[in-house]
C-alpha positions as CSV (number, residue, x, y, z in Angstrom):
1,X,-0.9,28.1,9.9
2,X,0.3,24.5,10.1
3,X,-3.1,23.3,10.7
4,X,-1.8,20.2,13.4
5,X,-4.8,19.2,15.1
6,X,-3.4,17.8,18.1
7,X,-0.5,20.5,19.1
8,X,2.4,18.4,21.2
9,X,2.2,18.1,25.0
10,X,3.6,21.4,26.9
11,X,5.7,19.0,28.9
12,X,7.7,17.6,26.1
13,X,10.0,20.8,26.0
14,X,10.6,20.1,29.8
15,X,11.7,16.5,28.9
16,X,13.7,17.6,26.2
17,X,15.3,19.8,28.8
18,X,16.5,16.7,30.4
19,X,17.7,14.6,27.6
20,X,19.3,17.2,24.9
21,X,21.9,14.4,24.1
22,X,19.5,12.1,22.8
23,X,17.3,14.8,21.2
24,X,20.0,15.7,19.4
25,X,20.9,12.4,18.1
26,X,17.2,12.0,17.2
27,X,16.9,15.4,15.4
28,X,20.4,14.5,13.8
29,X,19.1,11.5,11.8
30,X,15.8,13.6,10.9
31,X,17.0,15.8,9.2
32,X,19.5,12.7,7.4
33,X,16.2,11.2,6.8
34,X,14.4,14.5,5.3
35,X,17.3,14.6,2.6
36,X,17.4,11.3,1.7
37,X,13.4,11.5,1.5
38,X,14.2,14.3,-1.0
39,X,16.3,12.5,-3.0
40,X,13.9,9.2,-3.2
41,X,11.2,11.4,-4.8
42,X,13.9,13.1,-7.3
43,X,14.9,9.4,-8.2
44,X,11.3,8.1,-8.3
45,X,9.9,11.3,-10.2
46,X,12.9,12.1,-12.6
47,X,10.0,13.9,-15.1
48,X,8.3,16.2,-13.0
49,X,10.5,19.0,-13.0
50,X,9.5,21.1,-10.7
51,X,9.7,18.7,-8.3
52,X,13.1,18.3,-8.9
53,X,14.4,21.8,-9.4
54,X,12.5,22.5,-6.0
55,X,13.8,19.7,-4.2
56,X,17.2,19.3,-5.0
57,X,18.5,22.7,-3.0
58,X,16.2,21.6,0.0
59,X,18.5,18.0,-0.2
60,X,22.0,20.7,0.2
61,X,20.0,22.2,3.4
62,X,18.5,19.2,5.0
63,X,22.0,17.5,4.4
64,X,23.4,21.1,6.1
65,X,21.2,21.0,8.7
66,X,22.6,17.7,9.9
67,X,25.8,19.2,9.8
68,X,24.7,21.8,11.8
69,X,22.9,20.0,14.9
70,X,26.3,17.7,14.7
71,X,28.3,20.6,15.2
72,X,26.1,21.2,18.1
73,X,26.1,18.0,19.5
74,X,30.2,18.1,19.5
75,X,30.1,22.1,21.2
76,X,28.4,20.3,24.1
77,X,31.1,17.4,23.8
78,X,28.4,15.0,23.2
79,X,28.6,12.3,20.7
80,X,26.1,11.1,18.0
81,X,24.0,8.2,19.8
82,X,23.1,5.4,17.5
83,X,19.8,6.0,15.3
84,X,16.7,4.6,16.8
85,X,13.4,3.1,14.8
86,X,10.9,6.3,14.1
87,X,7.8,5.0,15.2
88,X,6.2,8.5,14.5
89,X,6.8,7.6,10.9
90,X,6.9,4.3,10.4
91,X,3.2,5.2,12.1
92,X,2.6,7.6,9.0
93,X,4.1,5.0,6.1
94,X,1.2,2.7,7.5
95,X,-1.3,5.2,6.6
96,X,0.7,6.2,3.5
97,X,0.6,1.9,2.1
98,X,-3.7,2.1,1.9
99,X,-2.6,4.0,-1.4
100,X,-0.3,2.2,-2.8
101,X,-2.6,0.3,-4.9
102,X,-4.0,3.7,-6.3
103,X,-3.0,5.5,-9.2
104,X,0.3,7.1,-9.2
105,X,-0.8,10.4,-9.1
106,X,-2.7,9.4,-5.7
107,X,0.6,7.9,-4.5
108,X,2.6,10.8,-4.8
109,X,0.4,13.2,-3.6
110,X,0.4,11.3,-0.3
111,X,4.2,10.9,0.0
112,X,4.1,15.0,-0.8
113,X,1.8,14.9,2.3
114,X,3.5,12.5,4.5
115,X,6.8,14.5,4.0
116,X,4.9,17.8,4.2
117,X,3.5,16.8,7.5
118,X,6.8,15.6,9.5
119,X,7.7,19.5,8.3
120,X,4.7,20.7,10.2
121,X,5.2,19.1,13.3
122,X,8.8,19.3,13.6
123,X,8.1,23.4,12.9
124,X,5.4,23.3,15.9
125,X,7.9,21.2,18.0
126,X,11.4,23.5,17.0
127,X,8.7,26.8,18.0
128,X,8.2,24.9,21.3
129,X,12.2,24.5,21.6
130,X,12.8,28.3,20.7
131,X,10.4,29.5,23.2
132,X,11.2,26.8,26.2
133,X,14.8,24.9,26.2
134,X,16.7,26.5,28.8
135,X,20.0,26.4,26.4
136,X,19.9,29.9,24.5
137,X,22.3,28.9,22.6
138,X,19.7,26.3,21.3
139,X,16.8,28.1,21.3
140,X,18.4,30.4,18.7
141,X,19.5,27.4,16.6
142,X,16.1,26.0,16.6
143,X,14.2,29.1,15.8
144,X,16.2,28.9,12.7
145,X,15.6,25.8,11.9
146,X,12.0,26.5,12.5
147,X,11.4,28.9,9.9
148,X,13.3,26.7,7.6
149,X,10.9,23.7,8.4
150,X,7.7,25.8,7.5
151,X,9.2,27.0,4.3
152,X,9.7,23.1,3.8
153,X,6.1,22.3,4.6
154,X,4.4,24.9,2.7
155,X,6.6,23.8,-0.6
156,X,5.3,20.4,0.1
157,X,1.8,21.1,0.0
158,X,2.7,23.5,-2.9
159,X,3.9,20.1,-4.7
160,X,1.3,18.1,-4.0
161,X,-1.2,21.1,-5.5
162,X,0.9,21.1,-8.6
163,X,0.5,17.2,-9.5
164,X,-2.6,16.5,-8.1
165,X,-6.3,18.5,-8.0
166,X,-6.0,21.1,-5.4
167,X,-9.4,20.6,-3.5
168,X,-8.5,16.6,-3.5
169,X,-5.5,17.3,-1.5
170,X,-7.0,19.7,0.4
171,X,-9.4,16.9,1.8
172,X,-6.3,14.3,1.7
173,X,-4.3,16.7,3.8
174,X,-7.4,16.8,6.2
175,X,-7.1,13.1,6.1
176,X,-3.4,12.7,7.3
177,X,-4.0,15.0,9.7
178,X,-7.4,13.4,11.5
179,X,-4.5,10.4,11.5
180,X,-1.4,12.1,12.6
181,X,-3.8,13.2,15.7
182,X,-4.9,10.1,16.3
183,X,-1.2,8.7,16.5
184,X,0.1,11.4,18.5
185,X,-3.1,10.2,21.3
186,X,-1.9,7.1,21.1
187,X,1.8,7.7,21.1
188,X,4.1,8.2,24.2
189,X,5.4,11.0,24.7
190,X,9.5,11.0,25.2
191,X,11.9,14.0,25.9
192,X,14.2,11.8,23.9
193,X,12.8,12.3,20.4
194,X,12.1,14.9,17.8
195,X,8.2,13.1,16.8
C-alpha cells in the first residue's frame, strides 16, 4: 500500500527495544514537527481550501499525538531528551530545494510529497513496533498511531492529486521514493530514532 521501496532493516525494532527512552523523545518531536509542518502549509496556502479544511484537524491530532507519546514517556518515568537534527529529513528537504525554482504548483506538490512520505515510513516503522517491541503496552499505542499515519499519507497524496495533474505526481511520487531509498542505503541505521 505505502509503496516504500526500501522497507526498514528488521533489526531496527530490536534496537529500538534497547533505547525506548530516546525513541520516544525522537517520535515526541515528530509528531511536534508533523503539526507544525501542517500549519506552515495552512499559512503558506491560505486559498486553497481544501487544503486547509483538511489540514487543520490533522494539526489538533498530530499536536495530540505528542501529548500522547509524552504521556508515555512520563508512565515509564522517563523524561523528554533534548531534540536532535533529523538527518532523515533534512535528507528529503535537499531533494525537496531542486524545485524551488519551479512553478508554485511544482513546489507544493513536492512539499505534499515530502510530508506524505515521512507518513509512509513512519506507518511501515510504527507496523514494525506493533508487531516487535517487547512493551505491549507500546505495541498497542503504536498500532494506533499506525493507522492514523496512513490515513495521513493517503490524504497527502490526495492533496497533492487535487492541486497538481494526477499522473505528474504519480511519476513525482516515484521520484521521492527512488530518493528516499537511496537515503535510507546510505543512512545508519539507529534504535534511537523514529527515521
Amino acid at each position: 500500500m505505502l509503496g516504500l521501496k526500501l522497507p526498514t532493516d528488521p533489526r531496527w525494532a530490536d534496537m529500538v527495544n534497547k533505547s525506548i527512552e530516546f525513541v520516544l523523545t525522537d517520535h515526541a518531536y515528530c509528531e511536534q514537527k508533523a503539526a507544525s509542518t501542517c500549519i506552515s502549509l495552512i499559512q503558506a496556502y491560505p486559498t486553497h481550501e481544501r487544503l486547509v479544511d483538511e489540514l487543520a484537524p490533522i494539526v489538533t491530532e498530530e499536536w495530540g499525538h505528542f501529548r500522547m507519546v509524552l504521556k508515555e514517556i512520563k508512565k515509564r518515568n522517563l523524561t523528554l531528551g533534548k531534540q536532535r537534527k533529523d538527518e532523515y529529513v533534512h535528507a528529503l528537504m535537499d531533494f525537496m530545494k531542486a524545485t524551488k525554482g519551479s512553478s508554485p504548483e511544482a513546489h507544493l506538490m513536492d512539499k505534499l510529497l515530502m510530508a506524505a512520505l515521512i507518513e509512509a515510513r513512519s506507518c511501515e516503522r510504527f507496523k514494525m513496533l506493533w508487531k516487535h517491541i517487547d512493551d505491549k503496552d507500546l505495541s498497542e499505542f503504536y498500532y494506533k498511531l499506525m493507522v492514523a499515519e496512513a490515513n495521513h499519507y493517503k490524504l497527502f497524496i490526495d492533496l497533492a492529486k487535487t492541486y497538481s495533474d494526477p499522473s505528474r505526481v504519480k511519476e513525482r511520487w516515484e521520484e521521492w521514493l527512488t530518493y528516499e531509498a537511496d537515503v535510507l542505503r546510505n543512512y545508519e541505521l539507529s534504535g534511537k530514532t523514529v527515521h
